[in-house]
PDB file of N, CA, C and O in Angstrom:
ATOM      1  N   UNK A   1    -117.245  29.206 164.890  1.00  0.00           N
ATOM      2  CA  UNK A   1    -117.921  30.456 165.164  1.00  0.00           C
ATOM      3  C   UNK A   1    -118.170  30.563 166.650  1.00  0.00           C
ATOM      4  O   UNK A   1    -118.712  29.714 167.358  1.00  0.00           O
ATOM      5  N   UNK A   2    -117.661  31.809 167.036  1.00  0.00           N
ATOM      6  CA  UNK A   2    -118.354  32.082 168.218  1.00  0.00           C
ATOM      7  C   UNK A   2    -119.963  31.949 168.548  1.00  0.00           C
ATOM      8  O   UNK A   2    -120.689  31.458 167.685  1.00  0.00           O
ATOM      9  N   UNK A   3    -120.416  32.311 169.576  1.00  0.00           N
ATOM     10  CA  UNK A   3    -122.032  32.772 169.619  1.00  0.00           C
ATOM     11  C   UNK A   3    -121.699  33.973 170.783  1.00  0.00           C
ATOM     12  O   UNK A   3    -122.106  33.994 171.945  1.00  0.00           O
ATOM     13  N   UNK A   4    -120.842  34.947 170.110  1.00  0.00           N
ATOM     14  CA  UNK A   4    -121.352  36.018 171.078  1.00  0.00           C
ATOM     15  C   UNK A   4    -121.928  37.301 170.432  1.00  0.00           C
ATOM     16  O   UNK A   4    -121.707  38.490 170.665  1.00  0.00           O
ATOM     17  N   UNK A   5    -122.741  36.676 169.542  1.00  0.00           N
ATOM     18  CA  UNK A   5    -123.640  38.084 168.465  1.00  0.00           C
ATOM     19  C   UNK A   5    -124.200  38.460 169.630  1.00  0.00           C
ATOM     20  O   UNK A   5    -124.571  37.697 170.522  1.00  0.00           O
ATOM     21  N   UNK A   6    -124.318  40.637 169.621  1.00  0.00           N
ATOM     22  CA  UNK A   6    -125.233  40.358 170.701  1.00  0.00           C
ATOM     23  C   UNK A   6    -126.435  40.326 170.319  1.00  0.00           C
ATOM     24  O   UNK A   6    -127.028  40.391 169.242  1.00  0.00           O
ATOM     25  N   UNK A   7    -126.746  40.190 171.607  1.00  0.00           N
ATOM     26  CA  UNK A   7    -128.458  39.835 171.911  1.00  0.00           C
ATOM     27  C   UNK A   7    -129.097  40.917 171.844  1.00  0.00           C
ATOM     28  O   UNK A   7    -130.252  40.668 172.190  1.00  0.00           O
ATOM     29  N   UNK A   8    -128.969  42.107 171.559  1.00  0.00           N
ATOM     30  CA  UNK A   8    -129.977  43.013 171.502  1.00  0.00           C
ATOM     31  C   UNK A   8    -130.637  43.349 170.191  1.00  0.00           C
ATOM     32  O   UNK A   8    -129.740  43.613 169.390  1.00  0.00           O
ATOM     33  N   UNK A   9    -131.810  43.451 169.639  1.00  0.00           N
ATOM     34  CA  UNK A   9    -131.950  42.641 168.613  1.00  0.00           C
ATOM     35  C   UNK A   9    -131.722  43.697 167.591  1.00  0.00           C
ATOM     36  O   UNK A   9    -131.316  44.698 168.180  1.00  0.00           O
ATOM     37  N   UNK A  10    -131.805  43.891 166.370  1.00  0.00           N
ATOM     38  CA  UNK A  10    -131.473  44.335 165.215  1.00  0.00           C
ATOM     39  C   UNK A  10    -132.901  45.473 164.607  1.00  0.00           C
ATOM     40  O   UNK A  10    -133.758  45.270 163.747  1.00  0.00           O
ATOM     41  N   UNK A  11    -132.654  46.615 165.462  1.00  0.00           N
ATOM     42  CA  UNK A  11    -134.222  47.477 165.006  1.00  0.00           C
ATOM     43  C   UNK A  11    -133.916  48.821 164.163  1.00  0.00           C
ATOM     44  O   UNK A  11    -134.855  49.360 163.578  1.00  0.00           O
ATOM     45  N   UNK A  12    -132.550  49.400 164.088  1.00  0.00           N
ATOM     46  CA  UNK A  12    -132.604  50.352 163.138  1.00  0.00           C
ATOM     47  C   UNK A  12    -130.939  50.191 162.830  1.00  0.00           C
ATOM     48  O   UNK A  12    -130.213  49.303 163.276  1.00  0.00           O
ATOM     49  N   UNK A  13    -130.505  51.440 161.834  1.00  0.00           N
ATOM     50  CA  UNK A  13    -129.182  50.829 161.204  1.00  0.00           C
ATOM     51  C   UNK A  13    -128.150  51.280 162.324  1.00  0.00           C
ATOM     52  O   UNK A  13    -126.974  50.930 162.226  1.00  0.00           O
ATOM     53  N   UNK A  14    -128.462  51.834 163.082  1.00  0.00           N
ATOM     54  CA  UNK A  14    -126.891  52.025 164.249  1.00  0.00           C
ATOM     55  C   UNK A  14    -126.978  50.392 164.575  1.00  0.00           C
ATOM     56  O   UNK A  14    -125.967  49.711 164.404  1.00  0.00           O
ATOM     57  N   UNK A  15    -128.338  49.722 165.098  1.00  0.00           N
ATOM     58  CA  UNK A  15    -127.945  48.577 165.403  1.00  0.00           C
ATOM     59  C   UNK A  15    -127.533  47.582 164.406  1.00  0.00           C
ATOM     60  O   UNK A  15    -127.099  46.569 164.956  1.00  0.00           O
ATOM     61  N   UNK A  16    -127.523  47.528 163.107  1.00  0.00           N
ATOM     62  CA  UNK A  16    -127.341  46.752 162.075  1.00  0.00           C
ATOM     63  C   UNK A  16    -125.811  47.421 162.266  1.00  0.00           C
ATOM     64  O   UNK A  16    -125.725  46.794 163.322  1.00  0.00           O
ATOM     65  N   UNK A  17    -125.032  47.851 162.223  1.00  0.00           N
ATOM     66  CA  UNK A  17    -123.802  48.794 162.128  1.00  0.00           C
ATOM     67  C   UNK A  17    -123.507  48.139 163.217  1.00  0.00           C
ATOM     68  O   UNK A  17    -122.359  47.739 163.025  1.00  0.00           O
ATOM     69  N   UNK A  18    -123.829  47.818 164.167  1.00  0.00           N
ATOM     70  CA  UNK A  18    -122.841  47.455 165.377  1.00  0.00           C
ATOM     71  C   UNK A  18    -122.860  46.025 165.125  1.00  0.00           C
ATOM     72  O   UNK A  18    -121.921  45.281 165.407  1.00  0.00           O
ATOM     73  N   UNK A  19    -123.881  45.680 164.621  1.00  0.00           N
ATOM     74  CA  UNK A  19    -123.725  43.827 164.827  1.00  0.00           C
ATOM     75  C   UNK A  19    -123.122  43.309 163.385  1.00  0.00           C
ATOM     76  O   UNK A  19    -122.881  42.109 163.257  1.00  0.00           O
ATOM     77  N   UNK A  20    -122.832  44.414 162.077  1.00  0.00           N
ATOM     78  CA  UNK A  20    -122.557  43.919 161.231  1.00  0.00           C
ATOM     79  C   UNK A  20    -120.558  44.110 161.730  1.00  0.00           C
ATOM     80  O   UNK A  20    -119.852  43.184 161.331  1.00  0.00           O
ATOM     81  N   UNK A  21    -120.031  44.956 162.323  1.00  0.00           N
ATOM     82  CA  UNK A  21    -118.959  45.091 163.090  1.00  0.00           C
ATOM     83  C   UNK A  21    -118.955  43.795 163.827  1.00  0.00           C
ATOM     84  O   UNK A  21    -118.489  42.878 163.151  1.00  0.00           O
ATOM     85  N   UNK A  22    -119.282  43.519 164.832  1.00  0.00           N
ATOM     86  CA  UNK A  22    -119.587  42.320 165.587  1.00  0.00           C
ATOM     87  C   UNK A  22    -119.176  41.393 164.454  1.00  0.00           C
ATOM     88  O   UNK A  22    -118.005  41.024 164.534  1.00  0.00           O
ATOM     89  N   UNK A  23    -119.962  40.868 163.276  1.00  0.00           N
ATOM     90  CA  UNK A  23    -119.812  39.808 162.465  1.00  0.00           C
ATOM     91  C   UNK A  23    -118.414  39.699 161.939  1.00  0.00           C
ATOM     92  O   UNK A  23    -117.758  38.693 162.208  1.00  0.00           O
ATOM     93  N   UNK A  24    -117.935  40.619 161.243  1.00  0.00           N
ATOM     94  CA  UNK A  24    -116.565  41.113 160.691  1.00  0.00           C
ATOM     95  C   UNK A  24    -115.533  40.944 161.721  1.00  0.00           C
ATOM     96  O   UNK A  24    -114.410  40.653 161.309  1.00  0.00           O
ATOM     97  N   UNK A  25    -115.675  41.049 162.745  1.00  0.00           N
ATOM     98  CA  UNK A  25    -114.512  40.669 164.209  1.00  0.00           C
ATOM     99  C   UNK A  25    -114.841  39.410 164.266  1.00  0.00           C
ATOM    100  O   UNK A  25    -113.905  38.627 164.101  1.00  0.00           O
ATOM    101  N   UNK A  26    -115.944  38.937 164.461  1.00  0.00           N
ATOM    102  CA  UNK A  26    -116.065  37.396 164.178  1.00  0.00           C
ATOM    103  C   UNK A  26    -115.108  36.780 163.757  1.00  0.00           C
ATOM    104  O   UNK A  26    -114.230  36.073 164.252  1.00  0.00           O
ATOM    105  N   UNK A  27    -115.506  37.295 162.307  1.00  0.00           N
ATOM    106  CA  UNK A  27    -114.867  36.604 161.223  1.00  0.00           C
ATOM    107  C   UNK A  27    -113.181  36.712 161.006  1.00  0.00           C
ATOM    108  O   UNK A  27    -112.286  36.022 160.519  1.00  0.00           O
ATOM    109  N   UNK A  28    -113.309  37.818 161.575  1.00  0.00           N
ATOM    110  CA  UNK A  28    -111.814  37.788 161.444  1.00  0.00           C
ATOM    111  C   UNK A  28    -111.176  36.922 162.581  1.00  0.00           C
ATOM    112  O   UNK A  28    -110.058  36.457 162.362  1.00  0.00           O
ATOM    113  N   UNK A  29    -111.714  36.698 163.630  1.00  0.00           N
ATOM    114  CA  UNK A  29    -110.544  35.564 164.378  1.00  0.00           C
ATOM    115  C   UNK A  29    -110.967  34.691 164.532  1.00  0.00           C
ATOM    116  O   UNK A  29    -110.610  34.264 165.630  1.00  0.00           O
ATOM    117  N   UNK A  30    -111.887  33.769 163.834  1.00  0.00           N
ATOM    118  CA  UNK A  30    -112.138  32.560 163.456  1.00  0.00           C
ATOM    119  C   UNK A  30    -112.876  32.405 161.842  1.00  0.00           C
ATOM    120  O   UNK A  30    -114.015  31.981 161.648  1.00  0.00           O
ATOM    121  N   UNK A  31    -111.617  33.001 160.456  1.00  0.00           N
ATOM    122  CA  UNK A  31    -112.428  32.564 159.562  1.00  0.00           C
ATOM    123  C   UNK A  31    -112.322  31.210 158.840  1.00  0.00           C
ATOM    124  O   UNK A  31    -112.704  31.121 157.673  1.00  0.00           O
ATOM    125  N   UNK A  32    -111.784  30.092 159.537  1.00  0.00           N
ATOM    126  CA  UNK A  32    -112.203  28.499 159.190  1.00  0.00           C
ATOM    127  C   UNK A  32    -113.982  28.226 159.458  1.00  0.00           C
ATOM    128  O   UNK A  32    -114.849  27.485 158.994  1.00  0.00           O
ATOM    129  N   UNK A  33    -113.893  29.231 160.417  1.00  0.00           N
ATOM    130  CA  UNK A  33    -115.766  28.917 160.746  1.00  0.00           C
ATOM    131  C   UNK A  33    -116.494  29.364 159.728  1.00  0.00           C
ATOM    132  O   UNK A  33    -117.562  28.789 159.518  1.00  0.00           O
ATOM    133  N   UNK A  34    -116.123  30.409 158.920  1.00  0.00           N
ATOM    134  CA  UNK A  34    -117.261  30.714 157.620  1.00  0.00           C
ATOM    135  C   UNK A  34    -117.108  29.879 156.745  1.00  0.00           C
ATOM    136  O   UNK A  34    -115.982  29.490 156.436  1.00  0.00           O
ATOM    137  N   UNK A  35    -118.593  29.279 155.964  1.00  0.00           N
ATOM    138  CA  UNK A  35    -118.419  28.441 155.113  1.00  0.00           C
ATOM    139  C   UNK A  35    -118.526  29.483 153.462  1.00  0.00           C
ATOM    140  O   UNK A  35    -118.579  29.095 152.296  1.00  0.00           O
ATOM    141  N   UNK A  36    -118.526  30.197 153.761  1.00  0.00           N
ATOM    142  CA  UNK A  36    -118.708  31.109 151.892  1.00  0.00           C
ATOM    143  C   UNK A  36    -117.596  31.824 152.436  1.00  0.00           C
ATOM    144  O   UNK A  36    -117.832  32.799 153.149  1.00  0.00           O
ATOM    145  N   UNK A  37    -116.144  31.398 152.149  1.00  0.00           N
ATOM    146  CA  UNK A  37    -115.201  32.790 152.346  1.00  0.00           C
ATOM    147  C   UNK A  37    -115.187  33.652 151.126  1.00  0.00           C
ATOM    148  O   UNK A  37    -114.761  34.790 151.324  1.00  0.00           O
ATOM    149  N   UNK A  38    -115.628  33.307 149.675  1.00  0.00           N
ATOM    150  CA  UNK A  38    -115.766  33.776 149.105  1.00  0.00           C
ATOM    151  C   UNK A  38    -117.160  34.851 148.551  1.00  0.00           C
ATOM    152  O   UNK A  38    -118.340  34.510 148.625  1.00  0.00           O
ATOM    153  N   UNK A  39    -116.654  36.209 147.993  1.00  0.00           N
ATOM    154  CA  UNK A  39    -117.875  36.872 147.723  1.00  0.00           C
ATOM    155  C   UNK A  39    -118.950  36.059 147.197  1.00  0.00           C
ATOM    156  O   UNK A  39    -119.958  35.664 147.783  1.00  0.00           O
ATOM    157  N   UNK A  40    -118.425  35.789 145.486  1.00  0.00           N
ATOM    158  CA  UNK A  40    -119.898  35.332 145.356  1.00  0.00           C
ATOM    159  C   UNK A  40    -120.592  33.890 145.637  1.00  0.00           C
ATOM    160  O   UNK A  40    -121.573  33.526 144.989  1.00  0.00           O
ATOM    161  N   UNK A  41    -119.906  32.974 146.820  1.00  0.00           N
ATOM    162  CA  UNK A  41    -120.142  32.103 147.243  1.00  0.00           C
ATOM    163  C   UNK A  41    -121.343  32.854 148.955  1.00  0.00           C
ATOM    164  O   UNK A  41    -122.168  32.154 149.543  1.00  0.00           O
ATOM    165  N   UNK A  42    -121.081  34.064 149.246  1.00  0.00           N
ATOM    166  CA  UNK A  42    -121.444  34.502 150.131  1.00  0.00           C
ATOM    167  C   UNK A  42    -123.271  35.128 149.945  1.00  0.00           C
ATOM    168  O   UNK A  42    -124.305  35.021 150.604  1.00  0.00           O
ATOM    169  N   UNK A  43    -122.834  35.821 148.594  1.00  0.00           N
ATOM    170  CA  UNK A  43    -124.143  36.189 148.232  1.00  0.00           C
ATOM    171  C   UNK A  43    -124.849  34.945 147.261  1.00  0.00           C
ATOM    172  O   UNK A  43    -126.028  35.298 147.238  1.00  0.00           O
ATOM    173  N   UNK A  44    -124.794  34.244 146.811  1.00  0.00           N
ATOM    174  CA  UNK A  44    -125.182  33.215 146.829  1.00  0.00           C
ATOM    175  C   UNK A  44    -125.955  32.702 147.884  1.00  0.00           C
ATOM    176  O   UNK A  44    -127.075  32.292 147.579  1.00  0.00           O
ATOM    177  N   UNK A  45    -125.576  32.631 149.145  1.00  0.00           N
ATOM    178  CA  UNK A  45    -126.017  32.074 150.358  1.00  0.00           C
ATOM    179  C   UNK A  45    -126.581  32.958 150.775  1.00  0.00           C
ATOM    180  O   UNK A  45    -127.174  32.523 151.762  1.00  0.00           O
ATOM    181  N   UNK A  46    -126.882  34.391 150.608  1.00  0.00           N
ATOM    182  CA  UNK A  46    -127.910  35.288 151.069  1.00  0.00           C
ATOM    183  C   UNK A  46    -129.141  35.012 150.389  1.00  0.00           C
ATOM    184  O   UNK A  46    -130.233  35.202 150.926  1.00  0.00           O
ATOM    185  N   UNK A  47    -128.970  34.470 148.960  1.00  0.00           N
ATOM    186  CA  UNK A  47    -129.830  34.537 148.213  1.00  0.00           C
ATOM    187  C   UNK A  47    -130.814  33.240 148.795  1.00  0.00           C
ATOM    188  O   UNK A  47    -132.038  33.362 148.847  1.00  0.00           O
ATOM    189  N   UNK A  48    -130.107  31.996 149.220  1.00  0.00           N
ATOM    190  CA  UNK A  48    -130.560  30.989 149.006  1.00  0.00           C
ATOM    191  C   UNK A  48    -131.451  30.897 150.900  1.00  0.00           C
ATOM    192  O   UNK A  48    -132.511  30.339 151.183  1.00  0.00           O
ATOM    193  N   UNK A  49    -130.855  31.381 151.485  1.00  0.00           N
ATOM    194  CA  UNK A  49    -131.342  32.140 152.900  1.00  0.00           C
ATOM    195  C   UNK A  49    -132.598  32.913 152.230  1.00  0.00           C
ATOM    196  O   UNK A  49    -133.676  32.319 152.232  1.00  0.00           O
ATOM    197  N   UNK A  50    -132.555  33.595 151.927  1.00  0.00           N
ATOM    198  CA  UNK A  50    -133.847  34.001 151.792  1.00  0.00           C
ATOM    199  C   UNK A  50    -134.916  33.982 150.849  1.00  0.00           C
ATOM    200  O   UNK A  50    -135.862  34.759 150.974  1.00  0.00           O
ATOM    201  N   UNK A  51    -134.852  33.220 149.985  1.00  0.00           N
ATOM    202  CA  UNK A  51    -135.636  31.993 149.522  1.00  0.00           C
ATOM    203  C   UNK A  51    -135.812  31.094 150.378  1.00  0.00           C
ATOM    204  O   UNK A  51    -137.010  30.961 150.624  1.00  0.00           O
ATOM    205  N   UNK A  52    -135.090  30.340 151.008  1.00  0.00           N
ATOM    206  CA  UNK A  52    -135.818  29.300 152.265  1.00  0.00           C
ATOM    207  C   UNK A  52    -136.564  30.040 153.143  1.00  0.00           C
ATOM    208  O   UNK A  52    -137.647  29.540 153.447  1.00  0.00           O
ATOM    209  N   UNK A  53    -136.299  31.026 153.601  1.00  0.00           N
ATOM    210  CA  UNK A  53    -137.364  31.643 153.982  1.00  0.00           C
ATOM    211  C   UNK A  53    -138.669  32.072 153.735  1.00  0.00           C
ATOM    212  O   UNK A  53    -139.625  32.295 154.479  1.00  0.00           O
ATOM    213  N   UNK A  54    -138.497  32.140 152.497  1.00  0.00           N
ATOM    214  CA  UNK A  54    -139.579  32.965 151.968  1.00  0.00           C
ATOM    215  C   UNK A  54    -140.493  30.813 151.999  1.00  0.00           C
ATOM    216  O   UNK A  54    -141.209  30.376 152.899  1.00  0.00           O
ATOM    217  N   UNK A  55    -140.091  30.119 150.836  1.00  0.00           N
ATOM    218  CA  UNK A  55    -140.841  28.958 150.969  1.00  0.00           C
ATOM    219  C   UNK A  55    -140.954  27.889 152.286  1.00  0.00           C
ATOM    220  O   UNK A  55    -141.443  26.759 152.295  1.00  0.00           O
ATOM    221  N   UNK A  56    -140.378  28.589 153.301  1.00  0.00           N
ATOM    222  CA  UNK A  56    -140.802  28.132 154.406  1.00  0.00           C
ATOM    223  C   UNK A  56    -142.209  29.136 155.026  1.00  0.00           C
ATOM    224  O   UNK A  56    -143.029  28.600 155.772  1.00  0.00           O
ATOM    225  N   UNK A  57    -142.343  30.499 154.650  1.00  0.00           N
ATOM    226  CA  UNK A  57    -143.506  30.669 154.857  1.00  0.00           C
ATOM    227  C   UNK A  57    -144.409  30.088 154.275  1.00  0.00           C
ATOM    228  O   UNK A  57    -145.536  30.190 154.759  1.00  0.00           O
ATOM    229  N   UNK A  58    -144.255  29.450 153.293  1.00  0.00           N
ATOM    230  CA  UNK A  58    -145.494  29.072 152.405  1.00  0.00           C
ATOM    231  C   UNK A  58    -145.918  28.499 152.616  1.00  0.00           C
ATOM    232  O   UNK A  58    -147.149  28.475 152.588  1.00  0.00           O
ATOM    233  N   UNK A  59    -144.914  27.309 153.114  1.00  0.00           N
ATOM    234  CA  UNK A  59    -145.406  26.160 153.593  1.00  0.00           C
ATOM    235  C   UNK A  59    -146.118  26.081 154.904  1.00  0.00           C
ATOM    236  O   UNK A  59    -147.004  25.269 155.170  1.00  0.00           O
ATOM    237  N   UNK A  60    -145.651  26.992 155.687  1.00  0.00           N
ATOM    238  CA  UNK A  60    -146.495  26.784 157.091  1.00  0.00           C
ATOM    239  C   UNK A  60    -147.366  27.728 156.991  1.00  0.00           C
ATOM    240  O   UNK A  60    -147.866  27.890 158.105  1.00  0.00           O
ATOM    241  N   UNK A  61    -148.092  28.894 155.737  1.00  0.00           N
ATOM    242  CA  UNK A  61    -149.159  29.765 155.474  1.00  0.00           C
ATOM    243  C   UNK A  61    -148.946  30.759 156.368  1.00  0.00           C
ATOM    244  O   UNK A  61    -149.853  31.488 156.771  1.00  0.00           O
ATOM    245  N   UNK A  62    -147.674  30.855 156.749  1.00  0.00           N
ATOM    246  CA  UNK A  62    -147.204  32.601 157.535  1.00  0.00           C
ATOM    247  C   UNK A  62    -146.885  33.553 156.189  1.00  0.00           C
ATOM    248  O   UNK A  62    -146.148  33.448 155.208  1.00  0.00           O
ATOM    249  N   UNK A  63    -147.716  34.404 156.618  1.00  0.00           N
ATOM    250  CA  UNK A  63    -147.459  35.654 155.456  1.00  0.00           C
ATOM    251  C   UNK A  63    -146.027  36.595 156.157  1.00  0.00           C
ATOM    252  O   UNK A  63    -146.144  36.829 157.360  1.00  0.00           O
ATOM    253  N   UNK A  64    -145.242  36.914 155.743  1.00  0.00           N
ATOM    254  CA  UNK A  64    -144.166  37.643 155.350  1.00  0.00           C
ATOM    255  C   UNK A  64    -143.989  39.046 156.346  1.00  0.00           C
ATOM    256  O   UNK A  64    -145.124  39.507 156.464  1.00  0.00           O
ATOM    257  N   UNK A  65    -143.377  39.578 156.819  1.00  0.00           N
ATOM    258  CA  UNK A  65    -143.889  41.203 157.570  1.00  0.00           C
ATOM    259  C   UNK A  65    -143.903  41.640 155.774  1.00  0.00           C
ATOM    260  O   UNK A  65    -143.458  41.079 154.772  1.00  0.00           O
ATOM    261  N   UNK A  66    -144.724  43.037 156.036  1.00  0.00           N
ATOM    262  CA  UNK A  66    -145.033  43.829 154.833  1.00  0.00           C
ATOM    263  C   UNK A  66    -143.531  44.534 154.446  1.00  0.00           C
ATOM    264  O   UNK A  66    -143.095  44.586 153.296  1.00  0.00           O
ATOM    265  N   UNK A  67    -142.786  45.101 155.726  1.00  0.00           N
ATOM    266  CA  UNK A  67    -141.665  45.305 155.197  1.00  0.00           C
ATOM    267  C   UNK A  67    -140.315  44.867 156.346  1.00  0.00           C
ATOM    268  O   UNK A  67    -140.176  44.967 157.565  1.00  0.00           O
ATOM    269  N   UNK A  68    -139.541  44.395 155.324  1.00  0.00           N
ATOM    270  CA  UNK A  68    -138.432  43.923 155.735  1.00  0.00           C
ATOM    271  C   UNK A  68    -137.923  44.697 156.883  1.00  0.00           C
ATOM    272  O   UNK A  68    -137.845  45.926 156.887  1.00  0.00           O
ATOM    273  N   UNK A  69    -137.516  43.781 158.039  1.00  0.00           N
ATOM    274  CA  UNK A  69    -136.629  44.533 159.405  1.00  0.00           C
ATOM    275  C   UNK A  69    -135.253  44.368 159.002  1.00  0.00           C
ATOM    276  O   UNK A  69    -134.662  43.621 158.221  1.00  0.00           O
ATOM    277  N   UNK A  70    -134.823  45.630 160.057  1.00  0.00           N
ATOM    278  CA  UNK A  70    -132.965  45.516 159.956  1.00  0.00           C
ATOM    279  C   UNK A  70    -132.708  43.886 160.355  1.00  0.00           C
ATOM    280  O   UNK A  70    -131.681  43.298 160.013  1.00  0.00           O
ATOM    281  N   UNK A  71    -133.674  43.322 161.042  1.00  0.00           N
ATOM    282  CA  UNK A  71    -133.368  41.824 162.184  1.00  0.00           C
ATOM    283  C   UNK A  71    -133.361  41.140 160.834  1.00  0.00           C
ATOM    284  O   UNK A  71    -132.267  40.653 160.549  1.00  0.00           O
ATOM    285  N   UNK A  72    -134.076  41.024 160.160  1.00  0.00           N
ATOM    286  CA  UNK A  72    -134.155  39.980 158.645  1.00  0.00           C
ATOM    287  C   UNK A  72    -132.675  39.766 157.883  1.00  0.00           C
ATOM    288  O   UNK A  72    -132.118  38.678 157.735  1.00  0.00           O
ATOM    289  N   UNK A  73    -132.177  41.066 157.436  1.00  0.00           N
ATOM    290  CA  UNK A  73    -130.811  41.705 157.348  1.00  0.00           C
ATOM    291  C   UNK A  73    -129.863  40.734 157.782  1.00  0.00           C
ATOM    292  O   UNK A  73    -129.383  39.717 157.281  1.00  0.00           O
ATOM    293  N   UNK A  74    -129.746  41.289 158.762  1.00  0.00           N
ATOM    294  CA  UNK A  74    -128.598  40.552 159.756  1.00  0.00           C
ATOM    295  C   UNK A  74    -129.011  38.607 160.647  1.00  0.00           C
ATOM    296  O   UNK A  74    -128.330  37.809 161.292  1.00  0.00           O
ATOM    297  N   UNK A  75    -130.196  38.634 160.243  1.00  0.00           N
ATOM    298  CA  UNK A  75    -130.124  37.324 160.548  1.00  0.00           C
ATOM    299  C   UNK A  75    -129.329  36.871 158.884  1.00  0.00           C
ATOM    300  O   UNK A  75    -128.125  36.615 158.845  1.00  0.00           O
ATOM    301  N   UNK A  76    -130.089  36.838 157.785  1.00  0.00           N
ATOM    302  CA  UNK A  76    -129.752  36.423 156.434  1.00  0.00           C
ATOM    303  C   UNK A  76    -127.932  36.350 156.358  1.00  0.00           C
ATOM    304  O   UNK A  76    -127.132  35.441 156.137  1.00  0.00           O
ATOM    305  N   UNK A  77    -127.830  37.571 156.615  1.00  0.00           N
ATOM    306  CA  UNK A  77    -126.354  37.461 156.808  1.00  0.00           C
ATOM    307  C   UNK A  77    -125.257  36.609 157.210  1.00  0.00           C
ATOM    308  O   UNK A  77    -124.389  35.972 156.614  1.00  0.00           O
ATOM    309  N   UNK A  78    -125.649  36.848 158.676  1.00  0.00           N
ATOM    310  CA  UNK A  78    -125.227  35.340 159.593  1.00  0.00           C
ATOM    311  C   UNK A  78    -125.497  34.016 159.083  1.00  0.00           C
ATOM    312  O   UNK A  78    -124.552  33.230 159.137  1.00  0.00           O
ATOM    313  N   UNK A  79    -126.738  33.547 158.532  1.00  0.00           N
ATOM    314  CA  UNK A  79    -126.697  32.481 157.934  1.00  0.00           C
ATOM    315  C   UNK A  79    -126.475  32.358 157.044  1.00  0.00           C
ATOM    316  O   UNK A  79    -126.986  31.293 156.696  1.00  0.00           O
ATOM    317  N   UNK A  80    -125.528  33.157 155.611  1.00  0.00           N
ATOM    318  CA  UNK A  80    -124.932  33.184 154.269  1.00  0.00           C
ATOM    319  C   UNK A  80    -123.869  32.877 154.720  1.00  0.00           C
ATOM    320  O   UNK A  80    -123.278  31.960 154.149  1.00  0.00           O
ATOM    321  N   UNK A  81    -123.227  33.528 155.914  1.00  0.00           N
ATOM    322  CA  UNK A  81    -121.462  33.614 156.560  1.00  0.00           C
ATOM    323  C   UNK A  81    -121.437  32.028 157.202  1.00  0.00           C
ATOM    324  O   UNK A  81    -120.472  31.383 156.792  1.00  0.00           O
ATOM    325  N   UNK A  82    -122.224  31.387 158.022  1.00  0.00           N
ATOM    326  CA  UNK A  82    -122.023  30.810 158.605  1.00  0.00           C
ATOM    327  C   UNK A  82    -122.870  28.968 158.608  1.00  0.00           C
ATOM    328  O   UNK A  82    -122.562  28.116 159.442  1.00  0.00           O
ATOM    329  N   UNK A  83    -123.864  28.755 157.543  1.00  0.00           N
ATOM    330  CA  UNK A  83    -124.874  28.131 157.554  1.00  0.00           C
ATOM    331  C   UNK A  83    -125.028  27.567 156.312  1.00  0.00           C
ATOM    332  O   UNK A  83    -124.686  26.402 156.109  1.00  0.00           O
ATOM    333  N   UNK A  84    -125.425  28.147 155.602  1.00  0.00           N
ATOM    334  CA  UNK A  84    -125.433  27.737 153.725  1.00  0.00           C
ATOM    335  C   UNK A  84    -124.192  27.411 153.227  1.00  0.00           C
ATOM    336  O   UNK A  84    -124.060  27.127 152.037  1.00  0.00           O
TER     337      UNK A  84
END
């Protein structure tokens, strides 16, 4: 995997739209780097991303934002494609 996601961070869906583009070019010229090439190996790993998340708040007694950001989104993502 590259690391040239950009850096500007993920606050409404034009920006989720550009970085989910970004991911997909990624992926396409390096997909030995994704570890779920498969769908439901992919959502699987969204799922399991955000469950660790969620019981990693628990554990350190951080409550949750009330509602989910586009940044949550597209981090989960990246780490289903690339991490899990």
């Amino acid at each position: 995997m590259t690391d040239e996601r950009p850096r500007k961070r993920v606050d409404s869906v034009d920006d989720l739209v550009t970085w989910l583009q970004w991911l997909a070019d990624d992926v396409a010229r390096a997909p030995d780097a994704v570890v779920n090439p498969e769908l439901d190996q992919f959502l699987a790993a969204c799922a399991t991303a955000l469950r660790d998340r969620a019981r990693m708040r628990r554990r350190t007694g951080r409550t949750g934002p009330e509602q989910p950001s586009w940044q949550l989104i597209a981090d989960v993502l990246q780490d289903a494609a690339y991490h899990y």
